[in-house]
N, C-alpha and C positions, 0 to 999 in steps of 0.2 A: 382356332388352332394357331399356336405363335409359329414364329419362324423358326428353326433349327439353328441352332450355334453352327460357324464356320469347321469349328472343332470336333463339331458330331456327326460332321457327315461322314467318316468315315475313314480306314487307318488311309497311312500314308499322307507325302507332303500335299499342301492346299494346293499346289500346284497339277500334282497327279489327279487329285481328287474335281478340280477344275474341268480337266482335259476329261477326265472319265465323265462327269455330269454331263457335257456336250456329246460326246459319243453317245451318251443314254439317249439324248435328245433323238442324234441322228438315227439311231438304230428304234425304238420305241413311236417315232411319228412318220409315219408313210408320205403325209404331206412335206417336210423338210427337202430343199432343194438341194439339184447334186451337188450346185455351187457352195453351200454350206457344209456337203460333208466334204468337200474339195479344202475347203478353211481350214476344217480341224482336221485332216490330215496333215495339212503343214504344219499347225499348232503342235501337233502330237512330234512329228520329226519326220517327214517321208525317208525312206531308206534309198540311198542314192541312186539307187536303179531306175526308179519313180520317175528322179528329176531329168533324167536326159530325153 
C-alpha cells in the first residue's frame, strides 16, 4: 500500500490538516500521553483562558 499524497489527505490548508492528523493520534490511541495532548493543544492555539 503506497503512502498517500500530502494533498489527499484531506480539504483544507496542510497545516489544518497536520494539527487534525495529531488530534486523530490523540483522540484514536488510549496509550498517548497527557504531555502530548498538552503539545497539540498549543500547536492548535489554546484559547487564552487556557494560558493564565
Amino acid at each position: 500500500m503506497e503512502q498517500p499524497r500530502p494533498d489527499a489527505a484531506g480539504p483544507g490548508p496542510p497545516a489544518l490538516r497536520q494539527v487534525l492528523r495529531f488530534a486523530g493520534v490523540v483522540r484514536f490511541r488510549p496509550d498517548t500521553h497527557a504531555a502530548d495532548a498538552d503539545t497539540i493543544v498549543d500547536v492548535r492555539g489554546v484559547h487564552p483562558a487556557a494560558q493564565g
